[in-house]
C-alpha positions in Angstrom: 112.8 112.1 97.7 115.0 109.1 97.5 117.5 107.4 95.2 118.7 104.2 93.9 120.9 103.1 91.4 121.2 99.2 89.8 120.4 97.2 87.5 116.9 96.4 86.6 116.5 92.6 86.9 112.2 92.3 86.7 109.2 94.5 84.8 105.7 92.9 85.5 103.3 93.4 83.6 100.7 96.5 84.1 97.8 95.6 86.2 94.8 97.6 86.8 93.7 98.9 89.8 89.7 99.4 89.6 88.6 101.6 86.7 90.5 104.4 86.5 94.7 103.5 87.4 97.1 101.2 87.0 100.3 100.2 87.5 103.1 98.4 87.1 105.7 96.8 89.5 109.9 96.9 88.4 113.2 95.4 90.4 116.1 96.8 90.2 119.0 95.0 92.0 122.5 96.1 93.6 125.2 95.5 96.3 123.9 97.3 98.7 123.4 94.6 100.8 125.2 94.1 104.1 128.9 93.7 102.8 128.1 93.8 99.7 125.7 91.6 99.1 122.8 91.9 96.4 119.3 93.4 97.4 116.6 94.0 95.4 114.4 97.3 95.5 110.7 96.6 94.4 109.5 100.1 93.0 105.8 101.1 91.3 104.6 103.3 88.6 101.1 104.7 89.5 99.0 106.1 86.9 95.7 107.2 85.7 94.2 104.3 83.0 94.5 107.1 80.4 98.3 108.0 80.9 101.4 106.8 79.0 104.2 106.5 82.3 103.8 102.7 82.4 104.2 102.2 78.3 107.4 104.9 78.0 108.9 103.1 80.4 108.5 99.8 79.2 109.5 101.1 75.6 112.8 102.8 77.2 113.9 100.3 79.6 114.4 96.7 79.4 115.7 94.2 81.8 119.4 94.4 82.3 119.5 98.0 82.0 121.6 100.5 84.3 119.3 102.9 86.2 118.7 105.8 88.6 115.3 106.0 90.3 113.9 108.6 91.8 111.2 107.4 94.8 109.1 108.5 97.2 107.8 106.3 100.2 104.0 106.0 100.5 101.9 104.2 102.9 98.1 103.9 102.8 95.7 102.0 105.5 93.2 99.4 104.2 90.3 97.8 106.8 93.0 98.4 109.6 96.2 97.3 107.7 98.9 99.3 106.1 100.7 98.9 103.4 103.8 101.0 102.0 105.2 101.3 98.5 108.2 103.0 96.8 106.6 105.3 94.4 108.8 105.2 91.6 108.8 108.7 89.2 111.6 109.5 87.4 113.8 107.0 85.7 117.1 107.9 84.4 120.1 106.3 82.6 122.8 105.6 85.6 125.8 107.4 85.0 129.1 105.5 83.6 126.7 102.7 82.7 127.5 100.2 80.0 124.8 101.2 77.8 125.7 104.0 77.8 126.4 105.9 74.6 130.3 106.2 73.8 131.8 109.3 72.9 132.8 109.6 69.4 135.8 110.1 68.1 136.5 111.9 64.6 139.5 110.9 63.5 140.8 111.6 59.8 141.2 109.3 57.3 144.4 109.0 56.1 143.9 108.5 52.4 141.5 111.5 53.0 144.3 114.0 54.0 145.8 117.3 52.6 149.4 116.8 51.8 150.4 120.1 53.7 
């Protein structure tokens, strides 16, 4: 299991694959470049036609976001060539990320307050 942690800068849409999956094919961008620089992870959501990963996470996420992905690496062999993916399968908020929510803070009114 691997992680990342950025900003997601591209969602394409869901494209099937034959008859029964699909999937769809999301960026998300940091500095972890050589010093510093940005790099870009390409990561996948596989799925069975019938399943709801691809449309939860486009109803959760949105471009611009702050995430952490969970990944595995996966390589298959097709008519003598190989490809490899990064198998994207859990998606979570990154932490200390602007969107996330702000703590709330319950402060008194002062035209609301006992005199003693």
């Amino acid at each position: 299991m691997y992680k990342v942690t950025g900003k997601i800068s591209k969602i394409t849409e869901v494209q099937p694959i034959g008859d029964q999956y699909q999937k769809l094919t999301f960026v998300v961008t940091n500095n972890d470049g050589y010093e510093g620089a940005e790099k870009d992870y390409a990561l996948e959501i596989f799925e069975k036609s019938d399943g709801e990963k691809c449309a939860n996470f486009i109803k959760y996420n949105k471009v611009g976001k702050n995430v952490e992905v969970s990944f595995d690496i996966r390589s298959s062999e097709s008519k003598g060539r190989y490809f490899t993916s990064l198998s994207a399968f859990r998606i979570d908020k990154a932490e200390g990320s602007e969107d996330a929510p702000t703590e709330s803070t319950n402060t008194p009114d002062d035209s609301s307050e006992v005199p003693f």
